[in-house]
C-alpha positions in Angstrom: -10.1 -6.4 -14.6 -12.3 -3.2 -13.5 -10.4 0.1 -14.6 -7.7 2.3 -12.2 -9.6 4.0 -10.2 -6.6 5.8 -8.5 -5.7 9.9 -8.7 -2.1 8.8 -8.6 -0.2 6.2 -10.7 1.7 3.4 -8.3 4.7 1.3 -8.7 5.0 -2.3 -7.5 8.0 -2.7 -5.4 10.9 -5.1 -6.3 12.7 -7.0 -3.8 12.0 -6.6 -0.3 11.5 -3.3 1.5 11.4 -2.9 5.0 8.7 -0.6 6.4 9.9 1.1 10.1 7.3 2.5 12.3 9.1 5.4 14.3 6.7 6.1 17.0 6.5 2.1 18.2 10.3 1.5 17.3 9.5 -1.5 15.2 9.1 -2.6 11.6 5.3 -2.4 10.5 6.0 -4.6 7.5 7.0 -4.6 4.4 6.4 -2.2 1.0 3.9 -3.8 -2.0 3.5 -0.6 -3.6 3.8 2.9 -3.7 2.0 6.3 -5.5 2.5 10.0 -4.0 -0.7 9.7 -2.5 0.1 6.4 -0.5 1.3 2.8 -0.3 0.6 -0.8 0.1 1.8 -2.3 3.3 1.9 -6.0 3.6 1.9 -6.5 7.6 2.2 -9.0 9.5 -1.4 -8.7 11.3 -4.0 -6.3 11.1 -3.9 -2.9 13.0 -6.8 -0.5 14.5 -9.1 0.9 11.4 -8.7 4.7 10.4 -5.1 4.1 12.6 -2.5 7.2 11.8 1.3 5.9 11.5 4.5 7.7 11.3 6.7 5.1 8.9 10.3 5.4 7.3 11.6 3.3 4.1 14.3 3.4 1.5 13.1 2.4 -2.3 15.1 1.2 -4.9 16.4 3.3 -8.0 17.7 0.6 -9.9 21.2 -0.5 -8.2 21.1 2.1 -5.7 18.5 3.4 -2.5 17.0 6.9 -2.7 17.4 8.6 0.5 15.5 7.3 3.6 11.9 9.2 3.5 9.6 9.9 6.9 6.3 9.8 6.2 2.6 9.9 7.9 0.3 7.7 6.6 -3.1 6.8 7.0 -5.4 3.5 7.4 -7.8 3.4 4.5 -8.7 -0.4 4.0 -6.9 -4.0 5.1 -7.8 -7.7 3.9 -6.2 -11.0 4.6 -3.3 -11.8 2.2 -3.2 -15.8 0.9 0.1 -16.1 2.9 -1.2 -17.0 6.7 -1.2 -14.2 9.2 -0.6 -11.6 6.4 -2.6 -8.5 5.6 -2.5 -6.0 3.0 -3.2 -2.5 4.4 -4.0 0.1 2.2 -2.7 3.6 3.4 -2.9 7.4 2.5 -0.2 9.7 2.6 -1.0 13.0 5.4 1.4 15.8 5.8 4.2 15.1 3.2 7.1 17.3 3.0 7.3 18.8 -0.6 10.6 17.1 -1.1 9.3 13.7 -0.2 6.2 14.3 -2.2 8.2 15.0 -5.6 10.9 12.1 -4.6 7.4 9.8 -4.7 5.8 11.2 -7.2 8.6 10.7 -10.0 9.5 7.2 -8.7 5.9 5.7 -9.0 5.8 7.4 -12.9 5.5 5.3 -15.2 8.3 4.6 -17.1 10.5 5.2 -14.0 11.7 1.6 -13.5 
């Protein structure tokens, strides 16, 4: 295993979370992980390189959702999954709200789960 190379510590999701895009009006895919700085979108093809999105979720906080969060994101990187017709697209976080940047930031702590 090579060593984090990350700025921001990330948090695998549990359980399935449903990724909306707002501008197309449909869901992009679903949530692998999350850090402030950005997430891990398992889609259900690949989309356009350096792409900008506008997507919406709700994570879990133990028995309860957080509030829904808007947020721009940003296409960095996307490879095949195992599963057929999958892809994991990495994504960077552009223009969060200060709000939704603390929200993320102390859910994807470790220690947080």
């Amino acid at each position: 295993m090579g060593i984090e190379q990350r700025r921001n510590p990330r948090r695998s999701v549990e359980g399935r979370v449903d990724v909306y895009d707002t501008i197309a009006e449909r869901s992009a895919g679903i949530l692998g992980d999350v850090s402030s700085g950005g997430m891990l979108l398992i889609a259900s093809g690949p989309v356009p390189d350096d792409a900008l999105f506008q997507f919406r979720f709700s994570l879990p906080d133990g028995s309860r959702m957080l509030p829904t969060v808007e947020v721009g994101a940003h296409v960095l990187w996307q490879d095949p999954a195992s599963a057929p017709g999958q892809y994991y697209i990495g994504m960077r976080f552009i223009g969060l709200e200060p709000s939704v940047a603390r929200m993320l930031r102390q859910w994807s702590e470790p220690g947080s789960a």
